[in-house]
C-alpha positions in Angstrom: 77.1 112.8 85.8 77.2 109.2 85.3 80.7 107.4 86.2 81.8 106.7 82.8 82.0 110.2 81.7 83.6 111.4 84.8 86.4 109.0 84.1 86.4 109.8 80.4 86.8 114.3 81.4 89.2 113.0 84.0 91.8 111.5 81.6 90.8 113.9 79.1 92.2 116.8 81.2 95.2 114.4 81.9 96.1 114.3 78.4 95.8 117.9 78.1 97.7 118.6 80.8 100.1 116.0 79.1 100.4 117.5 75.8 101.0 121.2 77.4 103.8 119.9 79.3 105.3 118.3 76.4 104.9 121.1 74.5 106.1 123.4 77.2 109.5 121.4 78.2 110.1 120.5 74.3 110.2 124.2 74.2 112.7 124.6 76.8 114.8 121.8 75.8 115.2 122.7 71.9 116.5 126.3 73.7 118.8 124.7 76.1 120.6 123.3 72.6 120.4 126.3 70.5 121.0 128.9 73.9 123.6 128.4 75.7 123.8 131.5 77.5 120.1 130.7 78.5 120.9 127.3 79.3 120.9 128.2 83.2 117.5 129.9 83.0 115.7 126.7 81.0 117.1 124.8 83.0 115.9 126.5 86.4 112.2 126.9 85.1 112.7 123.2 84.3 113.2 122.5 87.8 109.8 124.1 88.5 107.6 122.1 86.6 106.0 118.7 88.6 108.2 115.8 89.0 108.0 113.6 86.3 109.5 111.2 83.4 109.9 114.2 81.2 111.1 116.5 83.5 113.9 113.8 84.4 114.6 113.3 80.7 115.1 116.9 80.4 117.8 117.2 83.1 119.6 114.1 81.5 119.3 115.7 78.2 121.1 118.7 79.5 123.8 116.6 81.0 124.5 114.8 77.2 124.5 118.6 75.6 128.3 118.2 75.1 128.0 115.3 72.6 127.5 115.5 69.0 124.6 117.6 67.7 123.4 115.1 65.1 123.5 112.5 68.8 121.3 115.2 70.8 119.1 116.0 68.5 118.5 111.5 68.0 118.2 111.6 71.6 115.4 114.3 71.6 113.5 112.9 69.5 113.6 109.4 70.5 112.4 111.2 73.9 109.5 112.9 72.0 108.5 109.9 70.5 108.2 107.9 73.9 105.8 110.9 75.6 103.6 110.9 72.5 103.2 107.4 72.5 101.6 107.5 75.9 99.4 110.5 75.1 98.7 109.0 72.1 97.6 105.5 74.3 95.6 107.9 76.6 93.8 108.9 73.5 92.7 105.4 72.2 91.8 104.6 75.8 89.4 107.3 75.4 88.1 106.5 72.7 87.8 103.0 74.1 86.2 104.3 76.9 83.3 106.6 74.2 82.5 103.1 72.6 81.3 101.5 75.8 
């Protein structure tokens, strides 16, 4: 397999992996809002997943659930928005990557 599409299925499983994360701990973080009886569990299979920028935001939006909804839910999706926009750059480099 020539070098070029190694790297391009390499950062094509990165992305998936990316967007099952995000979908995974979005998950879990929209039922640490809604549950709070659940909130320990979420937040314990939280601490399973892989270190990383998301899984740090999810502890910190744990810690801010005591402020206003209409604040936390802002705060989520201002979150969301940030991990798309670097799947989303993965994707164009991909797609930079197909053109070459």
């Amino acid at each position: 397999m020539n070098p070029r599409r190694q790297m391009f299925n390499q950062i094509e499983l990165d992305v998936d992996a990316d967007v099952k994360a995000v979908n995974h701990i979005m998950s879990l973080m929209r039922t640490l809002s809604a549950d709070i009886e659940g909130r320990n569990n979420k937040m314990m299979e939280i601490t399973k997943l892989p270190r990383s920028e998301l899984r740090d935001q999810a502890f910190s939006y744990n810690l801010m659930l005591n402020g206003k909804d209409v604040e936390k839910l802002a705060q989520l999706d201002g979150i969301f928005n940030k991990i798309w926009a670097v799947i989303d750059m993965k994707m164009e480099f991909l797609k930079q990557i197909l053109e070459m």
